[in-house]
C-alpha positions in Angstrom: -54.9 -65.0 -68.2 -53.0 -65.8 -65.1 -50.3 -67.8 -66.9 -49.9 -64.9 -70.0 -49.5 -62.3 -66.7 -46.4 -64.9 -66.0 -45.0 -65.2 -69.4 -45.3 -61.2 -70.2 -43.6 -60.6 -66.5 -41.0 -63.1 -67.1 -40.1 -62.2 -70.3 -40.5 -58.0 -69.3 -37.7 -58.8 -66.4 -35.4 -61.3 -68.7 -35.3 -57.7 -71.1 -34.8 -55.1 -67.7 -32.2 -57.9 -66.3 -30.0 -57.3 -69.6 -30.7 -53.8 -70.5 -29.5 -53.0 -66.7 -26.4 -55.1 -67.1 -25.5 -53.5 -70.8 -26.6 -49.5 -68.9 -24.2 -50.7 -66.2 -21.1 -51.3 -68.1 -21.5 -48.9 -70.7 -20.9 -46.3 -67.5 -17.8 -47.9 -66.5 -19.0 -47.4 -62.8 -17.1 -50.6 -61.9 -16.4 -49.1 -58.2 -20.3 -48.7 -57.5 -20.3 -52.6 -58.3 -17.5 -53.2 -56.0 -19.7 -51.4 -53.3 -22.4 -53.7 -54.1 -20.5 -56.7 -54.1 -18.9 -56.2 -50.7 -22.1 -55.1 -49.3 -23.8 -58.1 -51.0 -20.9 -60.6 -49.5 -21.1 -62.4 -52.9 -18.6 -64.7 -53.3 -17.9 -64.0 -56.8 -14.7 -65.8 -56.4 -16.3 -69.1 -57.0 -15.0 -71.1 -60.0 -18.6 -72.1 -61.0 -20.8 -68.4 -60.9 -17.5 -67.2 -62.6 -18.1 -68.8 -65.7 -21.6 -68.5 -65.4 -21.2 -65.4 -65.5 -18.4 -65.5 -68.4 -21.0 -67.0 -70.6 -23.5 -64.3 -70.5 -20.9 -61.9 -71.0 -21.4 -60.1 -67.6 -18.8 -58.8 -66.0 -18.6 -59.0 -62.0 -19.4 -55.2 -60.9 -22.3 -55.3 -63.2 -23.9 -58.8 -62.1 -23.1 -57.2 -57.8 -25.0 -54.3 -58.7 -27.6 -56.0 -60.8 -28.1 -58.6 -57.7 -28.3 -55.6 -55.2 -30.9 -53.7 -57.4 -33.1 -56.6 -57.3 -33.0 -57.3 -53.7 -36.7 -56.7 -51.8 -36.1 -54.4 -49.0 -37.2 -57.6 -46.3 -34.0 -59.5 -48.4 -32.0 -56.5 -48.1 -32.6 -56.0 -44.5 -31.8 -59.8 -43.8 -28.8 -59.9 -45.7 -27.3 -56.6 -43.9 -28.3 -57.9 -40.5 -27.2 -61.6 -41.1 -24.3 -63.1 -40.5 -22.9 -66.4 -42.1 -23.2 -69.6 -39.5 -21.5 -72.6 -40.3 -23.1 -74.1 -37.1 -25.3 -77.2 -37.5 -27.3 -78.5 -34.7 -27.3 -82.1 -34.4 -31.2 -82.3 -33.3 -32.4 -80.2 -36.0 -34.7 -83.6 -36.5 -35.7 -83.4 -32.9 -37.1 -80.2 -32.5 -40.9 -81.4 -31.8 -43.7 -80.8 -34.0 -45.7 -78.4 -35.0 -49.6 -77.8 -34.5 -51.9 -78.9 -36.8 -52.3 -74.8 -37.5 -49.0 -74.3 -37.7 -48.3 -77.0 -40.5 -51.1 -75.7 -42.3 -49.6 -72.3 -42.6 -46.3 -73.2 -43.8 -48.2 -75.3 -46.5 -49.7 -72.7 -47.2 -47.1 -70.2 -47.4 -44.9 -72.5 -49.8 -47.8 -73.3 -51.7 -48.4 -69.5 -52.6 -45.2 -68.6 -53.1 -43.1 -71.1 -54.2 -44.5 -70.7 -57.9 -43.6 -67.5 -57.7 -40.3 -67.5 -56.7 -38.5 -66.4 -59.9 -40.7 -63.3 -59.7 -41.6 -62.2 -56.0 -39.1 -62.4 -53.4 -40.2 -65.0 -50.8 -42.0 -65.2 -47.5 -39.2 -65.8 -44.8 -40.8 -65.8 -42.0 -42.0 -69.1 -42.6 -38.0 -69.9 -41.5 -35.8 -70.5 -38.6 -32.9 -67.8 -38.3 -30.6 -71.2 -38.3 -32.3 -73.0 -41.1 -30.6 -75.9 -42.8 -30.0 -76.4 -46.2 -28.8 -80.2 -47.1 -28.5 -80.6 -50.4 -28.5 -84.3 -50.6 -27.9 -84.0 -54.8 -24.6 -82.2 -54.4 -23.9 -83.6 -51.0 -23.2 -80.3 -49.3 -25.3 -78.3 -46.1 -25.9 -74.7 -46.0 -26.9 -73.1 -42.5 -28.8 -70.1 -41.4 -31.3 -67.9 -42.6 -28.7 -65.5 -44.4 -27.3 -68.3 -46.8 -30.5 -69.4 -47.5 -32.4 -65.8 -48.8 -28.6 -65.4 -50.5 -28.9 -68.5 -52.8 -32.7 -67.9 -53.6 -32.1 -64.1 -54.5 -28.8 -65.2 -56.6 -30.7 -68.1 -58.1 -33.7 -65.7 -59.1 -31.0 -62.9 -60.5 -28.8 -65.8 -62.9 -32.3 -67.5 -63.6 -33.9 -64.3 -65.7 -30.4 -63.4 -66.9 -30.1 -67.1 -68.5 -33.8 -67.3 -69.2 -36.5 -65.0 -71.0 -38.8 -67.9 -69.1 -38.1 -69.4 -66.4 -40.3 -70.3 -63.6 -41.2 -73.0 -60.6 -43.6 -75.2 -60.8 -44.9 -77.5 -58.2 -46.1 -81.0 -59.5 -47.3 -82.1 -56.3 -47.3 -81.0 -52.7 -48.0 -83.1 -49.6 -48.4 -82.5 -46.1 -47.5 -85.4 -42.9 -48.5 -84.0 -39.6 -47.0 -87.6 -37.7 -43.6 -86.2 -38.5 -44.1 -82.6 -39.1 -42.9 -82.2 -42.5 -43.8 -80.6 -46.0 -42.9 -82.7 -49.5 -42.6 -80.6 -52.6 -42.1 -82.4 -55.9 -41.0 -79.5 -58.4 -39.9 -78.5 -61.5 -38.2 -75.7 -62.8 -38.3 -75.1 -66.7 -37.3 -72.4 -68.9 -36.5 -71.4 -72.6 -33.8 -69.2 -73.3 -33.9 -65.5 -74.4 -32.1 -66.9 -78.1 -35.2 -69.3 -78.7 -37.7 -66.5 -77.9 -36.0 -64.5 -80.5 -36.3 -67.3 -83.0 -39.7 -68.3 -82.3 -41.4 -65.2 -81.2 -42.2 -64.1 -84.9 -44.2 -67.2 -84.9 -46.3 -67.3 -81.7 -48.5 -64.5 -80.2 -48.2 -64.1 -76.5 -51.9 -66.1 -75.9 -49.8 -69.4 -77.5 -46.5 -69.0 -75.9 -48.1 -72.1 -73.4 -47.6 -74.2 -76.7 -43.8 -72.5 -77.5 -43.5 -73.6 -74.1 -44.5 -77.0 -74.0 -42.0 -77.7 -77.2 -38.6 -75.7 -77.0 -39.2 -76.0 -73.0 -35.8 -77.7 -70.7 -36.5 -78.6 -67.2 -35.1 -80.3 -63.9 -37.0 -82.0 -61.4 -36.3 -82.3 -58.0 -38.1 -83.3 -54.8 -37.9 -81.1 -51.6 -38.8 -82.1 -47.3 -39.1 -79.3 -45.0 -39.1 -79.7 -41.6 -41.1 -77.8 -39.6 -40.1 -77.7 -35.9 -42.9 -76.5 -32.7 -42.1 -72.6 -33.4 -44.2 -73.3 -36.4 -40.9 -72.5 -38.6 -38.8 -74.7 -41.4 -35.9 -75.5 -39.7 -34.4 -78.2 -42.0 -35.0 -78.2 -45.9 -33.7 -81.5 -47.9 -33.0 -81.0 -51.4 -33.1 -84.7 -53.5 -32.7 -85.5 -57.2 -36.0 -86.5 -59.0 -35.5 -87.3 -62.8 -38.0 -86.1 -65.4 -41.0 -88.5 -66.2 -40.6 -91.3 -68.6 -43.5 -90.7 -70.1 -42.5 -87.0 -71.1 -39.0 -88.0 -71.9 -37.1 -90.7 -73.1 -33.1 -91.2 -72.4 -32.2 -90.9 -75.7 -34.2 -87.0 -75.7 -32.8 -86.0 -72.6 -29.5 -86.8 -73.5 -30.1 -84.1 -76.2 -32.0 -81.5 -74.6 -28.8 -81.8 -71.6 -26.4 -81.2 -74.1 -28.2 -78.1 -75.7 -28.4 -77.0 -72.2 -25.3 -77.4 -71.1 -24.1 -75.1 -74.1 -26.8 -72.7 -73.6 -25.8 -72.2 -69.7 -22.4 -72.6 -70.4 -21.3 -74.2 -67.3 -19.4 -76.9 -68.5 -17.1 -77.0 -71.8 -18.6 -78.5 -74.8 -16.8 -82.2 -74.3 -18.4 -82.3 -70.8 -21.9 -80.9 -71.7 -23.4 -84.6 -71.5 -25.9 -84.2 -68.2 -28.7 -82.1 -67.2 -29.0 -82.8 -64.0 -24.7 -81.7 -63.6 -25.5 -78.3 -65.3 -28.5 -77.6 -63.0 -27.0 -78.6 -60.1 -24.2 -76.0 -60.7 -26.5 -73.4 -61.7 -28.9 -73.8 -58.5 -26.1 -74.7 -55.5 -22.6 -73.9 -56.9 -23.9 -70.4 -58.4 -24.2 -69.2 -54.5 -20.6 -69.3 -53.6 -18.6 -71.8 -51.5 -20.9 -73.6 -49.5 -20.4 -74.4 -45.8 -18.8 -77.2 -44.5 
């Protein structure tokens, strides 16, 4: 029951997601979404959410006001209150470590929500105010607390535009108390809105685990968090993790990146070759320019 409750909620805010977008243009209230955008600081200027956005047929205004509509009133309150850093500290490594108490919090915390995060906004205060985000896959670092609820609100926003699915999964979570850290190994899969419609007729809600488990794409990754002696995350490292062989073979993933590729419409057709590329750009390059 709990994963149908998913699948109907998903789906129910893949439909709101595009019927706001289509209510929003058809008004024409393009300044409103101006509003939003500068009161969102969303850098829609960025090359990659551009034609993100350019494939789904949304038009900047809309997507700004979409994004502020979804925004929980704790992200709101962050995101008007924060303001960008682009100052790393260089003992972020060093900062002692947490309690046995405290450790177990934060596990618990991510272990909660993290499954959740493409449809509840997430617990924060499990985070520093200068939390670091390296994202060892793209080579880039993100830094404070007002980046970071940013690109999880913007990835949550693009992710039930793209998908009428799409969700988090955690495939194994660990905790080390010698050097005060959390590993995630995770997944995110989801089917797109055009293979629901094509499938749906043949699947009742109840079997859309097995619609799932065939017409499914997904990217794996692998995730530390650092947890300093506040008790808070103060470093998060983001690292590549490929699929398993036994689920999929070269020759398949090959295939289901391409289809991807199209389907996101991130990359041009003769470049659509990698499904790791196209998530990476959906996930880090979707949040704006990221800071040096």
């Amino acid at each position: 029951m709990v994963e149908n409750h998913y699948t109907a909620l998903s789906l129910q805010q893949h439909i709101q997601a595009n019927d706001f977008v289509r209510q929003f243009k058809s008004t024409s209230n393009f300044l409103l979404g101006h509003e939003h955008l500068e009161h969102c600081h969303l850098k829609i200027e960025d090359a990659q959410l551009q034609n993100t956005l350019t494939s789904l047929t949304v038009d900047q205004s809309s997507f700004a006001a979409y994004f502020s509509s979804q925004l929980s009133c704790n992200e709101r309150l962050l995101l008007s209150t924060g303001i960008p850093s682009t100052n790393v500290s260089n003992n972020i490594q060093n900062q002692g470590l947490p309690t046995p108490s405290q450790l177990q919090n934060v596990f618990d915390v991510l272990s909660s929500t993290l499954p959740r995060l493409f449809i509840q906004p997430m617990n924060y205060k499990i985070y520093s105010q200068d939390v670091v985000f390296e994202n060892r896959i793209r080579g880039t670092r993100t830094v404070g607390l007002y980046n970071y609820v940013k690109q999880v609100a913007l990835l949550r926003c693009v992710g039930h535009l793209k998908f009428a699915y799409v969700r988090f999964e955690i495939l194994k979570i660990t905790q080390h108390p010698e050097e005060g850290t959390i590993k995630v190994r995770w997944r995110i899969s989801g089917i797109s809105g055009m293979k629901v419609l094509l499938q749906f007729w043949r699947y009742k809600l109840w079997q859309w685990k097995e619609l799932l488990q065939k017409q499914e794409s997904w990217y794996d990754g692998f995730s530390t968090f650092h947890v300093n002696s506040n008790g808070v995350v103060s470093l998060h490292v983001a690292d590549k993790m490929m699929p398993d062989d036994e689920k999929v073979t070269e020759k398949n993933k090959g295939l289901l990146a391409a289809k991807l590729a199209l389907l996101l419409g991130l990359l041009p057709q003769q470049n659509s070759n990698n499904l790791s590329d196209v998530m990476e750009n959906l996930l880090i390059n979707s949040t704006g320019k990221d800071q040096a």
